[in-house]
N, C-alpha and C positions, 0 to 999 in steps of 0.2 A: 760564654756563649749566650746570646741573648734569646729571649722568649716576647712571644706579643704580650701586650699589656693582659689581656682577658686570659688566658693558660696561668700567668704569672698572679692573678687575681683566682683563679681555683687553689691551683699547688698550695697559696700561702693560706685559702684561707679552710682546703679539704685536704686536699691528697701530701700536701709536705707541711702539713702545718705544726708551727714551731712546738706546740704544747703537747697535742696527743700522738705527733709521728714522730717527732724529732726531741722528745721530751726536753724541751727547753726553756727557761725560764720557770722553774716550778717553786724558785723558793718562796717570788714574790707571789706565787699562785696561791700557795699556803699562807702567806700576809697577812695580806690586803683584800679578802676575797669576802669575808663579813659583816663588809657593809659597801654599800652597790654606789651610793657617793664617794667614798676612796678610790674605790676600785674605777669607777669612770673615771677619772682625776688621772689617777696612777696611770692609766691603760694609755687613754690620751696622750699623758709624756711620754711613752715609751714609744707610740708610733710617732712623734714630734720627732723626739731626738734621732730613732731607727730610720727616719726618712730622711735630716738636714745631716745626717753623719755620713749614710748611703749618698747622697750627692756630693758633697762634699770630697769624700775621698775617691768617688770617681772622677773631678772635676780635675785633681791635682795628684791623681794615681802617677804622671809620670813625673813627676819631680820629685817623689818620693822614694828615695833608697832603697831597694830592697831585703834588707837586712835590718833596718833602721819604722819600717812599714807597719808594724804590729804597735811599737810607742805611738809611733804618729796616730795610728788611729784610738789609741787608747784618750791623747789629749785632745784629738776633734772630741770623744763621745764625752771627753769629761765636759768641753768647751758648753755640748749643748746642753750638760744637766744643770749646771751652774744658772744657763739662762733659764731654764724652768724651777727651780729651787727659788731665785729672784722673785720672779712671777707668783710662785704660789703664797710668798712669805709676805708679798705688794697683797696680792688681792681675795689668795682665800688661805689668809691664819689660820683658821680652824681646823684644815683640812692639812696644812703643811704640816701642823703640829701633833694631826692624828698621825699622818703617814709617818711623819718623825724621819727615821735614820732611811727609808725605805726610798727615800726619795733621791737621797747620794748614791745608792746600791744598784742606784739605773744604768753606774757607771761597768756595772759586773756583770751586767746581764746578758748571757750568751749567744740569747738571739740578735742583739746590737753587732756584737763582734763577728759573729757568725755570719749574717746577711756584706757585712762592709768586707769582709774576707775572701767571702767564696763569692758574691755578686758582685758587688761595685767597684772591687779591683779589675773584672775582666768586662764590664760593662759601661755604655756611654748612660751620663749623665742623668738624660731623663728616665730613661725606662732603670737606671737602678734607684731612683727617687720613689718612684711606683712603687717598687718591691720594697721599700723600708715603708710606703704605707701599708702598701696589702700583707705585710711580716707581721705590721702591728696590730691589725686587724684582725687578722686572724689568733695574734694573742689577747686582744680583747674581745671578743667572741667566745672565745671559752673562758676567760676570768667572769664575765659578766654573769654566765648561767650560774655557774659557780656561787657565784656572788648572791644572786637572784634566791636560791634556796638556802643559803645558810643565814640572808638575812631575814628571810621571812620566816622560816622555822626559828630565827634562833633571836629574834625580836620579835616577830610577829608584824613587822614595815616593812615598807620599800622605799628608798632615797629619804627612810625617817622618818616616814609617813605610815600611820598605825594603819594597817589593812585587816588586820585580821579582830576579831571581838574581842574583847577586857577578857571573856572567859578562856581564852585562849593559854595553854600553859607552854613558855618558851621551851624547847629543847636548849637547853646548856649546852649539850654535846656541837651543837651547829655554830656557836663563837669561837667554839676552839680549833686548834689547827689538826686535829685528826680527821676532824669530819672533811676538813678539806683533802684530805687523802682519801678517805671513802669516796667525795664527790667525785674526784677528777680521775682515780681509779674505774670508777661506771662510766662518767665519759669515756674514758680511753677504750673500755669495755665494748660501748655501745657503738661508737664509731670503727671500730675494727672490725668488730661483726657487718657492718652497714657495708663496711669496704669490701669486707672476704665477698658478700654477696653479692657488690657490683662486680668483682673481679669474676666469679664464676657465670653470673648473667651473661657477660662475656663470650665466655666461651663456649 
């Protein structure tokens, strides 16, 4: 059933969104989330591919088997990470070689599968193209904040740029991936609460 673009632009990026409603995609959230240049990079490809896989398999929903539907979409999403592994290997080395294996694992990620599944099998074209960006969107939206304090606590920069004074003492605890479980844990925390309270304003 389709939604207008602007409801389908909230859901993905407040009320269903993939990371803190639909807890999805959390492995790469625990990654990649300690330095805000991967994590932009990473985020990116994942609405690239979440959007051209989302078109895609609604473009050619009906030619495809229904029994045979689940591989097909698994070789569209692998089609488009191959095209961003390319790219990153062309133009930013450093970044490809940081993310490493994390950049194939794009192929795993259940928001990808999820969005081309339940959206773009029963939706035309454009407006499931929309929801593969506002999917990723909304997954990069919260990797970034994520991002945003483990890199500054735990280098003292942002995008690797020293922000904070020489006397500064990193937290160690913020490179590692627990803290990424405390973070996204408070998120999840803070936005539930924000929700319960719009839900009862309400009423």
């Amino acid at each position: 059933m389709s939604s207008s673009p602007s409801q389908l632009l909230k859901d993905n990026l407040w009320y269903n969104n993939p990371i803190f409603v639909q807890i999805l995609g959390i492995c790469s959230t625990l990654a990649v989330t300690n330095n805000l240049s991967n994590t932009m990079v990473m985020t990116v490809s994942l609405v690239f591919v979440t959007a051209f896989t989302n078109l895609t398999v609604s473009l050619i929903k009906n030619l495809i088997p229904r029994k045979v539907r689940m591989i097909v979409q698994t070789l569209i999403i692998a089609f488009f990470v191959i095209i961003v592994d390319i790219l990153l290997r062309a133009y930013l080395p450093a970044i490809s070689k940081s993310l490493g294996p994390y950049v194939g694992l794009i192929i795993t990620n259940c928001i990808i599968m999820g969005r081309a599944e339940a959206f773009a099998q029963a939706n035309p074209p454009l407006i499931s193209f929309w929801d593969g960006i506002t999917s990723g969107l909304g997954y990069m939206v919260v990797l970034l904040v994520i991002a945003f304090f483990r890199e500054l606590l735990g280098f003292g920069t942002l995008f690797n740029i020293p922000v904070l004074p020489s006397s500064f003492t990193p937290w160690t605890i913020m490179v590692m991936a627990p803290s990424a479980f405390f973070l996204l844990g408070s998120f999840i925390w803070i936005a539930k609460t924000i929700m319960l309270k719009q839900e009862g304003g309400k009423k």
